[in-house]
C-alpha angles and dihedrals in degrees: 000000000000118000099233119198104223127068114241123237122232106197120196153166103275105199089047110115090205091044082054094060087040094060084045096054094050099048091053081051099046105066088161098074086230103139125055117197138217132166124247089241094064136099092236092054092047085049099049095047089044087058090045087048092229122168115248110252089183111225083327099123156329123300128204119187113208115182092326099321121114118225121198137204111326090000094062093042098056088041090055093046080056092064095034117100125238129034087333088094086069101058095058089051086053095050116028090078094062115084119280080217080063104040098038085059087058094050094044087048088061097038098053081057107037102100090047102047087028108034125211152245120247086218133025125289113257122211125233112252097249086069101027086094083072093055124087130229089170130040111251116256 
């Protein structure tokens, strides 16, 4: 795997207590420090996607945000277990191969459901200080 310079940007529902977990569990898989975090309610989210000039898709999905592409829903999961440690990298070479048009149907089929088999927060997560230093308040630039 190429060593890229900047840092990606994983952007989520903040207030999704799955989305929550997620962010964890990428962050114990990632000991690189490779991917910074904000949630799509923040200024910085909103920021980065108006100087990529990407669309607003509201809470629909994850972002992921790969020297300056955006990636969306499975495509952006499978992006961010390629630049995990560990086994992650796997996943991606077992998947990538099947149809965007399949595996998006899987994505949209859980978040549809998130809030209700997940639950969430009336306000954004907001990370402990030992991880707070991964997370944007400014796009990078």
């Amino acid at each position: 795997m190429k060593a890229e310079h900047s840092p990606s940007v994983v952007l989520f529902d903040g207030v999704c207590n799955l989305c929550e977990k997620t962010v964890q569990w990428i962050i114990r898989n990632d000991p690189s420090g490779h991917f910074h975090f904000a949630s799509l309610q923040s200024a910085a989210a909103r920021s980065l996607l108006q100087l990529l000039q990407h669309e607003d898709d509201s809470l629909s999905s994850v972002l992921v945000v790969i020297d300056g592409k955006v990636h969306r829903k499975s495509e952006a999961a499978l992006q961010i277990c390629k630049r995990l440690g560990g086994a992650w990298p796997l996943l991606y070479y077992l998947l990538a191969w099947v149809p965007t048009s399949v595996t998006d149907k899987v994505y949209d089929y859980v978040g549809a459901r998130r809030y209700r088999w997940f639950g969430r927060k009336g306000e954004c997560w907001i990370p402990s200080p030992e991880i707070a230093a991964r997370f944007v308040d400014a796009p990078p630039g």
